[in-house]
Phi, psi and omega in degrees: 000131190288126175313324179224116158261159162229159163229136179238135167221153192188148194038069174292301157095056194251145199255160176341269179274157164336299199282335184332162112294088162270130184046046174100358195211139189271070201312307163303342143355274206284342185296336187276270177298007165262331153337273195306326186281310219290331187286327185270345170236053186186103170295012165181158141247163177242356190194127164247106175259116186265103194241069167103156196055030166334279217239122199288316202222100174278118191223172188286343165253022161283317184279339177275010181264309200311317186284314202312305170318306187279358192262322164315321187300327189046032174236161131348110153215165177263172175194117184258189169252163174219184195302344168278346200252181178262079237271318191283314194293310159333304190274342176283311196280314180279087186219033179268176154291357187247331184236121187202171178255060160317156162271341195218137177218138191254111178249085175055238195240054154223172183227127187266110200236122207226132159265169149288067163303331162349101155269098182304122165092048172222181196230003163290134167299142184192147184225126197297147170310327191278288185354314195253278170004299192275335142316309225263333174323305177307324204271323207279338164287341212220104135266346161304334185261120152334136163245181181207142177252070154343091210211173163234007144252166205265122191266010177216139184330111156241072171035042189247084203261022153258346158307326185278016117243059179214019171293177168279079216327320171250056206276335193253026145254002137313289193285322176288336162291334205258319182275004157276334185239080173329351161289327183289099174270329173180127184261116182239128177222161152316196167077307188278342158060022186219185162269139156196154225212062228207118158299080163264104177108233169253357198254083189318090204261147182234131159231169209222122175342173160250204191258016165220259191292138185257163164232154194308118154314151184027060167245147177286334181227214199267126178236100172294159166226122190299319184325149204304130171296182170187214210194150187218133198256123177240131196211122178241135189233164180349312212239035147107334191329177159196133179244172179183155202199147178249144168199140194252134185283138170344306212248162184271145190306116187250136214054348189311139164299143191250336202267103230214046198327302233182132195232000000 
């Protein structure tokens, strides 16, 4: 029996009102019913990490529906920023006890250690000196503890190559901090709006659908894709294991826009 469950949701994209529309969909829509399928078909989570791009247009009652939902959950949840989102207006508003943006949260014997990539006014990933201080801070107080990494752009090529300049600009003095510490079990980001599942080292990297549009795999330039949104379950166990599973809501994204200049 898994030690830990988690839920990862991630690039919600949520507009001002209710009613908005972005590329054809009403995204809170789906932010709503990926929620909702992920709770009715999983009987605990211990944590829900929301790792960036909350919000398409950041404004303060976008972020207040988003806490509302989540607050609904009756879990724990983190919540980081990504390149869309507004990071101080994040912390003010996810600034409860069930829902906010820590950096480090201690789960038995792992540790949840969640970063910033945010480069202001760039749609690119970067991780800051202090960024990495505090990683390596984190791993290096706690070696008894499994870790788990949060970031929300990706640090390693998914052959996509205009999302991959938008990798995370020092990912292999990242990844080189993370291959110091053997505790460093496994990094889950964001962004990338597809799956992915990729071993560098000892270190398991996963990225996770969002909760509306998805993008076309190994495509050269930005390509939508009708797959399904979805949601990602991280089940961490005692002895370092990490199991992890993708799950898509039934039904298809209806109106997305495919034709897309610039994202």
């Amino acid at each position: 029996m898994a030690s830990l469950s988690l839920l990862q949701i991630t690039d919600l994209h949520i507009l001002p009102s209710l009613d908005d529309i972005f590329l054809g969909i009403n995204t809170e829509h789906y932010f709503h019913a990926v929620v909702d399928l992920a709770f009715t078909e999983n009987p605990h989570f211990d944590l829900v990490l929301v790792t960036g791009d909350i919000a398409q247009d950041p404004c303060e009652i976008s972020y207040q529906r988003i806490l509302q939902k989540l607050e609904a959950t009756n879990t724990p949840c983190i919540c980081l920023p990504g390149n869309h989102d507004n990071y101080q207006l994040m912390q003010q508003v996810f600034n409860t006890t069930q829902v906010n943006c820590q950096k480090q949260v201690l789960l038995k014997n792992w540790q949840l250690i969640c970063l910033n990539s945010q480069i202001p006014g760039s749609p690119g990933g970067g991780l800051s000196k202090t960024e990495l201080l505090f990683l390596e801070d984190c791993l290096s107080a706690y070696p008894n503890h499994h870790a788990l990494i949060a970031v929300h752009h990706h640090c390693l090529e998914t052959k996509s190559a205009w999302l991959d300049t938008m990798i995370i600009e020092n990912s292999e003095e990242f990844l080189a901090i993370t291959k110091k510490y053997p505790q460093a079990k496994v990094i889950t980001n964001g962004h990338i709006h597809q799956e992915m599942d990729i071993i560098s080292g000892s270190v398991r990297i996963l990225g996770t659908p969002s909760t509306c549009f998805q993008f076309k795999p190994e495509s050269k330039t930005i390509t939508m894709d009708t797959t399904s949104p979805g949601y990602r379950v991280i089940k961490l166990y005692e002895d370092g294991r990490v199991e992890s599973k993708i799950t898509r809501l039934s039904e298809p994204l209806t109106g997305l826009q495919m034709d897309v200049p610039n994202y």
